[in-house]
Rosetta silent file (secondary structure, phi, psi, omega in degrees, C-alpha in Angstrom):
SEQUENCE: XXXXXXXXXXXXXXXXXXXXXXXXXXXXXXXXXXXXXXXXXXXXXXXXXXXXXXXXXXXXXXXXXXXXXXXXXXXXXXXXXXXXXXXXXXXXXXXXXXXXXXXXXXXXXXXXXXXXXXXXXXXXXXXXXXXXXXXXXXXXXXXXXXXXXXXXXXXXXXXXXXXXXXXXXXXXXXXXXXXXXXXXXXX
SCORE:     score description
SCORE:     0.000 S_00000001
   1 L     0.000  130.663  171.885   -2.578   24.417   -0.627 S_00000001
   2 L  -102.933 -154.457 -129.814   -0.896   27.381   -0.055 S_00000001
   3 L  -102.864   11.840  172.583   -2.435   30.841    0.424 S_00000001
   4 L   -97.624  -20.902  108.845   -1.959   31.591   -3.404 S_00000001
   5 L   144.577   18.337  172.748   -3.964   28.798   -3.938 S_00000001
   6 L   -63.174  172.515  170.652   -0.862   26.771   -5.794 S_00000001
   7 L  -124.537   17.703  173.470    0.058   23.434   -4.597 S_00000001
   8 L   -85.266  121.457  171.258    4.131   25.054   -4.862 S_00000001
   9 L   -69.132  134.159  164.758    5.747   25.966   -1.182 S_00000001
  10 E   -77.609   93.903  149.363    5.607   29.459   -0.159 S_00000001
  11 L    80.277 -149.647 -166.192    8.116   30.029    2.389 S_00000001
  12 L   -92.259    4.554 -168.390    7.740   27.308    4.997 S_00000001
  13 E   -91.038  113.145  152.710    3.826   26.746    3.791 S_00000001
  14 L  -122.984  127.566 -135.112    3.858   23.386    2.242 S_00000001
  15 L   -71.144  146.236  170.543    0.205   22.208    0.881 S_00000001
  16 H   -60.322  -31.399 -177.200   -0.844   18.195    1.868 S_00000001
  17 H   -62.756  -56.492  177.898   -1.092   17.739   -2.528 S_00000001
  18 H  -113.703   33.020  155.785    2.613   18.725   -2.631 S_00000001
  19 H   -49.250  -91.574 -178.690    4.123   16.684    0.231 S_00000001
  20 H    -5.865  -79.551 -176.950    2.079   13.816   -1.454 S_00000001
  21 H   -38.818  -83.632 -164.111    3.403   15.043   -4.931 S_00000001
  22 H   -34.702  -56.024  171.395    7.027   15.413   -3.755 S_00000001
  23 H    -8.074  -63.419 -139.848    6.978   12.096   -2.004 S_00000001
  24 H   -90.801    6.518  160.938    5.597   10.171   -4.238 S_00000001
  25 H   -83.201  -31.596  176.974    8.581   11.702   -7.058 S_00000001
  26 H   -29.716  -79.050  172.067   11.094   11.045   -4.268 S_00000001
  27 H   -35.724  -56.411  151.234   10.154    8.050   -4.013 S_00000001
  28 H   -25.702  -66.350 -147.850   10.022    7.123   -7.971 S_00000001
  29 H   -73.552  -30.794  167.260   13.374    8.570   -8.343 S_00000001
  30 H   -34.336  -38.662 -136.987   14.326    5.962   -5.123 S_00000001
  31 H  -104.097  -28.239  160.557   13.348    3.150   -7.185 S_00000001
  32 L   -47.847  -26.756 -171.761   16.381    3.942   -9.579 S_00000001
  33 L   -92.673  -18.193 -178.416   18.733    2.888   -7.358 S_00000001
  34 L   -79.770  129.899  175.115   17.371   -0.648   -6.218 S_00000001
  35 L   -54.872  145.300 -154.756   18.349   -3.230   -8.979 S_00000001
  36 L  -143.838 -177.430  172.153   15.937   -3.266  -11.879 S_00000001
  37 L   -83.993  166.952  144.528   16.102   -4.560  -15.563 S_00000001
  38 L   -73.718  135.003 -174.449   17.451   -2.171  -17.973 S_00000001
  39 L    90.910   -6.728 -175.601   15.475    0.933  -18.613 S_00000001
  40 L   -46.017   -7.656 -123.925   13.037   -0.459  -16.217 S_00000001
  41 L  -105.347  160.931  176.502   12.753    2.868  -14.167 S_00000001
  42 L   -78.982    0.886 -159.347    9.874    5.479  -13.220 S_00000001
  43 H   -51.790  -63.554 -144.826   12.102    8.687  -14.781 S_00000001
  44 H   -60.832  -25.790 -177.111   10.295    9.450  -17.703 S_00000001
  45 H   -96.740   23.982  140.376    6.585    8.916  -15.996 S_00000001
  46 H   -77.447  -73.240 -137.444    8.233   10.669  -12.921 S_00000001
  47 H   -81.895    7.267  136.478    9.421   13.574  -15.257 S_00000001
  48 L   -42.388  -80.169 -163.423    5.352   13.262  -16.423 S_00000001
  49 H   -79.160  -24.927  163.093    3.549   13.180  -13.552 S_00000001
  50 H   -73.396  -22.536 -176.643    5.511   16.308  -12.070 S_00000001
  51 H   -64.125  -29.102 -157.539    4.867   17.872  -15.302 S_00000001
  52 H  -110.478  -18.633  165.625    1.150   17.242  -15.007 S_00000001
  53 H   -53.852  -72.942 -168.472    1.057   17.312  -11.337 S_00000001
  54 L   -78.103  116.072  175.174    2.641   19.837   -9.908 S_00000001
  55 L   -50.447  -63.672 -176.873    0.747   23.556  -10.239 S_00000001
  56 L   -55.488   90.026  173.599    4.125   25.802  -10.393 S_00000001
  57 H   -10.863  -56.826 -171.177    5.532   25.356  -14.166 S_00000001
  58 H   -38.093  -65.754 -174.593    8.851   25.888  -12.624 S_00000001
  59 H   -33.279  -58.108  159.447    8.457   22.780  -10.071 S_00000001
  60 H   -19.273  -72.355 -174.124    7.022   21.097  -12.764 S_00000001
  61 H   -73.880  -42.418 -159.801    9.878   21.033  -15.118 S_00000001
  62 H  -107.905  -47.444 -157.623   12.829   21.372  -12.509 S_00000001
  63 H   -58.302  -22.102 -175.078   11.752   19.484   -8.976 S_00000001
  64 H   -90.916  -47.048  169.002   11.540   16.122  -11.103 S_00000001
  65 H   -47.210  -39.932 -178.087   14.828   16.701  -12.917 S_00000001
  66 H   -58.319  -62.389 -169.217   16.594   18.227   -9.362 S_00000001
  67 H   -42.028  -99.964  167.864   15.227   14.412   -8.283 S_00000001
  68 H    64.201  -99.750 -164.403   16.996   13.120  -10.969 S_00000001
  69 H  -108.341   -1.170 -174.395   20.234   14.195  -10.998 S_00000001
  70 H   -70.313  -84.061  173.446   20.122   13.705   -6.846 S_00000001
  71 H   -34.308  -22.281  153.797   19.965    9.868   -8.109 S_00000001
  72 H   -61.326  -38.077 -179.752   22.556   10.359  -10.867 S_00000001
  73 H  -105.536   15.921  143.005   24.559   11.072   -8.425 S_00000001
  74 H   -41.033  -81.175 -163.545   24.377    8.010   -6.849 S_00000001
  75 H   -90.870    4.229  166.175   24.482    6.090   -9.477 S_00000001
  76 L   115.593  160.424 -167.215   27.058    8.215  -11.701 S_00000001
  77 L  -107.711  164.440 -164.242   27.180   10.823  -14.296 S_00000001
  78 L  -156.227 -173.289 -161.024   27.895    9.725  -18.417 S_00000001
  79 L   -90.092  -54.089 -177.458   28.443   12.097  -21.440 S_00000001
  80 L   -62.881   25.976 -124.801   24.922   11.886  -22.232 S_00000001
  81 H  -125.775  -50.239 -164.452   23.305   13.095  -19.343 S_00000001
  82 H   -80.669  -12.705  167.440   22.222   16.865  -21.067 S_00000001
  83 H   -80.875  -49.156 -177.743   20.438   14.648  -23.834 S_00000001
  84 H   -76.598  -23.010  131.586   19.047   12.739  -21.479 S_00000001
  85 H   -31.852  -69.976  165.714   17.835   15.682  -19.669 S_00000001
  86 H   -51.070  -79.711 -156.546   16.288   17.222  -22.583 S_00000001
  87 H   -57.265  -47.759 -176.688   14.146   14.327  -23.274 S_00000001
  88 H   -74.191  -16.342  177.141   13.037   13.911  -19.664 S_00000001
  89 H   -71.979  -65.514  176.509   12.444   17.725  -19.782 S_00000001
  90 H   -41.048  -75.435  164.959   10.155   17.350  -22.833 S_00000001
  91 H    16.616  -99.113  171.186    8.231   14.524  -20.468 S_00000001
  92 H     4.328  -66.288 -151.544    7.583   17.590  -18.255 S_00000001
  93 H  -122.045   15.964  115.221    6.092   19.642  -20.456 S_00000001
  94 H   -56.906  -16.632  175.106    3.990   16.901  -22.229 S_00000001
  95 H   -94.071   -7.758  161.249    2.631   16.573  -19.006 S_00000001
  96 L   -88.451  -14.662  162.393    1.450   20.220  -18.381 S_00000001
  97 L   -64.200  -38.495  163.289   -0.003   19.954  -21.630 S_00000001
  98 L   -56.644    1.533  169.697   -1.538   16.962  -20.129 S_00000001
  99 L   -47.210  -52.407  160.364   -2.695   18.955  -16.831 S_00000001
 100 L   -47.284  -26.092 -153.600   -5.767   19.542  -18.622 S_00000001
 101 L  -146.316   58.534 -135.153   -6.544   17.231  -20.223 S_00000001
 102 L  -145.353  106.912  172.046   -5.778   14.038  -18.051 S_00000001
 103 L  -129.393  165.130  162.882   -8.186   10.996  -18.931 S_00000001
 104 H   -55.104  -46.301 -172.976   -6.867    7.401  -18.959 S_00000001
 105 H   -65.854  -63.135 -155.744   -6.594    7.552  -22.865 S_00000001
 106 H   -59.480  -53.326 -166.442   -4.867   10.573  -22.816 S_00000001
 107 H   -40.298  -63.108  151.906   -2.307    9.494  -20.164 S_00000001
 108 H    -0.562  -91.310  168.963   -1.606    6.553  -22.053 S_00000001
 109 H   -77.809   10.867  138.190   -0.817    7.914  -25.171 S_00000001
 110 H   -85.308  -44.754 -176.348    1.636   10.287  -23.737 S_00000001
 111 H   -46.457  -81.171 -172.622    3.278    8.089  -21.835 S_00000001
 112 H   -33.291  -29.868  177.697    4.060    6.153  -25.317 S_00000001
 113 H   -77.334  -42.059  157.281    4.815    9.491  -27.034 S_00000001
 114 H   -88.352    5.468  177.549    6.830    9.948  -24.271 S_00000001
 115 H   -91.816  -31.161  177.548    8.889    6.471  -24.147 S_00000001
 116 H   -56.696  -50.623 -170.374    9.024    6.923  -28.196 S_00000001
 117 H   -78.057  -26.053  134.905   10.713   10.619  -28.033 S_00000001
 118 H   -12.994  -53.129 -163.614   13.286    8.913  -25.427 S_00000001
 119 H   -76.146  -64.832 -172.908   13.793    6.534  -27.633 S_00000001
 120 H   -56.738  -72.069  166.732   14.373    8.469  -30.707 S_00000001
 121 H   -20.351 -107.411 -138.547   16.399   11.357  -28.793 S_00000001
 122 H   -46.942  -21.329 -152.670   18.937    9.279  -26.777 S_00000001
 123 L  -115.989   24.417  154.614   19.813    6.859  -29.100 S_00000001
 124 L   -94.292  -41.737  169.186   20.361    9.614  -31.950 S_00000001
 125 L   -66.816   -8.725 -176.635   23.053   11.026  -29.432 S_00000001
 126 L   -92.456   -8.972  177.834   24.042    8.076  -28.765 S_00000001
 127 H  -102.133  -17.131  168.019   25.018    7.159  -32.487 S_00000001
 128 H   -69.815  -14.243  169.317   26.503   10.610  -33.040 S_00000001
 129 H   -68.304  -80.873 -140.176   28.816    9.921  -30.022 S_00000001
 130 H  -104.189   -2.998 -178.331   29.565    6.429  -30.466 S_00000001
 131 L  -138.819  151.002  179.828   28.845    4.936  -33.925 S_00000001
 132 L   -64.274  170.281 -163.913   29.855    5.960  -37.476 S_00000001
 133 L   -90.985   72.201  178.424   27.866    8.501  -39.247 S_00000001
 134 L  -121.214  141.587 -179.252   26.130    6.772  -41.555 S_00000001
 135 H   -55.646  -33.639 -156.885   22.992    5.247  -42.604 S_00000001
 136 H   -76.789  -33.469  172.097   24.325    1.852  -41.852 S_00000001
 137 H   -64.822  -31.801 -177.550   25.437    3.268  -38.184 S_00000001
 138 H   -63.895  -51.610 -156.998   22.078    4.869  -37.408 S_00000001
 139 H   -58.172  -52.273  177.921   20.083    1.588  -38.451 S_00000001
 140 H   -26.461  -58.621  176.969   22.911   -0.099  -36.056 S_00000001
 141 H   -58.122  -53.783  150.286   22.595    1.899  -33.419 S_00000001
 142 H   -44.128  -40.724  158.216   18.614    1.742  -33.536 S_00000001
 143 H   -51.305  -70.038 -179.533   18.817   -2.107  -33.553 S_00000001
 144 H   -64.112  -23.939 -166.418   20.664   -2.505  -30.610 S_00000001
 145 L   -60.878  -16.559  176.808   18.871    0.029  -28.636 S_00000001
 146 L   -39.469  -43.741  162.122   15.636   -2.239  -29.351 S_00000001
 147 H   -49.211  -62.163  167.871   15.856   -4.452  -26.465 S_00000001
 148 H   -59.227   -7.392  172.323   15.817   -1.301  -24.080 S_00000001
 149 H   -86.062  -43.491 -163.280   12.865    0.222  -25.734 S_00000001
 150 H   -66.099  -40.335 -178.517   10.452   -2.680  -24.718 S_00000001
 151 H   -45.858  -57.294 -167.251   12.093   -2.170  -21.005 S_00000001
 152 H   -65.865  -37.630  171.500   11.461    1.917  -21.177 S_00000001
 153 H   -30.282  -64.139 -152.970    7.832    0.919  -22.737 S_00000001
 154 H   -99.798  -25.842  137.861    6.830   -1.142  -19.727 S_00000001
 155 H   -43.375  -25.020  177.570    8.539    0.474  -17.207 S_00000001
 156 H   -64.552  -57.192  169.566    7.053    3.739  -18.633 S_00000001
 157 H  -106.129   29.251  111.152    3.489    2.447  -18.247 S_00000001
 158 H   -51.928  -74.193 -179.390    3.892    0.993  -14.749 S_00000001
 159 H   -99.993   16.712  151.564    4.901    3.190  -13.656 S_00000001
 160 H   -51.803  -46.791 -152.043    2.625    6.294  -15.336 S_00000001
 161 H   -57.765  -93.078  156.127   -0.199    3.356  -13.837 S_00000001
 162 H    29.304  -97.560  166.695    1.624    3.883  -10.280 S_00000001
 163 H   -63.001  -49.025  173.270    2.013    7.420   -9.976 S_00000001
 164 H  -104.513   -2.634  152.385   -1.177    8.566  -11.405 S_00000001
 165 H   -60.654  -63.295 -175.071   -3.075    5.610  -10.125 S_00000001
 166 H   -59.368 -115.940 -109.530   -2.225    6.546   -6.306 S_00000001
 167 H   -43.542  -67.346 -157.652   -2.729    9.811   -6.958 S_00000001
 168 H   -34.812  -62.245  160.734   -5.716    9.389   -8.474 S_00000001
 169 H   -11.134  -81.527 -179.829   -6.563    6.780   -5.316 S_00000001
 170 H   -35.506  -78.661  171.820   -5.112    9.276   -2.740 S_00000001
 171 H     2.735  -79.560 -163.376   -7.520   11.907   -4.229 S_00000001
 172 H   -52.135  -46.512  166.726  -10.511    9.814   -3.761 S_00000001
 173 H  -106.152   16.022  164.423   -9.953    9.275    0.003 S_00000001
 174 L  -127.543  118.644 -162.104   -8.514   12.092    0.996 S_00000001
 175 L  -134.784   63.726 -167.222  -10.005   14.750   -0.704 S_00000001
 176 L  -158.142  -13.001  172.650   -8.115   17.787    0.667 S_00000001
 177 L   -97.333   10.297  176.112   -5.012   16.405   -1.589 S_00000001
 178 L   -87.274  144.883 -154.072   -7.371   17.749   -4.553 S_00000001
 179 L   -82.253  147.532  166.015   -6.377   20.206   -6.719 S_00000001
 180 L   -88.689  148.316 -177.363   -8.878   23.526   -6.719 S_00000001
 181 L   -78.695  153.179 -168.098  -10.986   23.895   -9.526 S_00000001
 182 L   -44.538  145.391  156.155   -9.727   27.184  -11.701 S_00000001
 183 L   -79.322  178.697 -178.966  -11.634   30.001  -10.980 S_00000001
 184 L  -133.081  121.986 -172.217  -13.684   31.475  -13.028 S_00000001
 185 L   -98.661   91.147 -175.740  -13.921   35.361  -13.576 S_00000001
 186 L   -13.833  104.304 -159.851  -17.227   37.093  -14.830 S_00000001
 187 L   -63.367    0.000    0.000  -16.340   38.505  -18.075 S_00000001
């Protein structure tokens, strides 16, 4: 924790929660690069679990995306990439609404809200790009993309399971990677 009582590095003070945290997005974003099905990947319940994770908004939103695009540029950059951004950026900041509020149920049904607005996003840029502009192109485009939803689904809630499973784990037997509870100030 550092002395502001954040789990964000100060300077050279970085807290045991967000080594752990950082790590275990590193790591996530790592898992892109190793052969996988398509869509199989931790991003969007990486760009989640720093949203819901990580105390500093900023970190939140940009340390999972900086991961990211580290790993894009591995594996290569596309036309879509600020769409695809956006969407993992919403992620983000369903998951500080989900900071709060972070039950099994709840998790759950973000993750699906967040593999759905993926879904919906990318593959509306992807028929304004690439298919005519039409009803009959949209359904088209939506069709094929169909295959690749059940992939983003179940990759999506593996690896949400994953990532907020360990933590959750981690927590329990180390209990110095636990977040402090808010303070409270006498009205």
């Amino acid at each position: 924790m550092s002395r502001d009582g954040s789990s964000a590095p100060s300077g050279s003070d970085f807290s045991p929660r967000f080594v752990v945290l950082a790590a275990m997005i590193v790591s996530a974003a790592v898992f892109r690069i190793v052969p996988h099905p398509p869509n199989f990947t931790p991003v969007g319940a990486m760009a989640l679990f720093g949203g819901a994770c990580l105390a500093d908004r900023r970190l939140a939103l940009l340390f999972p995306l900086a991961v990211l695009f580290l790993s894009d540029l591995v594996l290569g950059l596309h036309v879509l990439i600020p769409v695809v951004y956006g969407s993992f950026a919403l992620n983000a900041l369903m998951g500080r609404w989900l900071r709060s509020r972070r039950t099994i149920v709840n998790t759950a049904a973000v993750t699906l809200v967040g593999a759905v607005q993926f879904f919906v996003v990318t593959n509306f840029a992807f028929w304004w790009l690439f298919y005519p502009h039409t009803a009959e192109g949209l359904a088209e485009c939506y069709l094929a993309a169909v295959p690749y939803f059940r992939n983003t689904l179940l990759g999506d809630a593996v690896f949400a399971t994953v990532l907020f499973g360990g933590l959750a784990l981690a927590e329990r037997g180390f209990p110095r990677l636990r977040e402090p509870a808010p303070s409270r100030v006498a009205a």
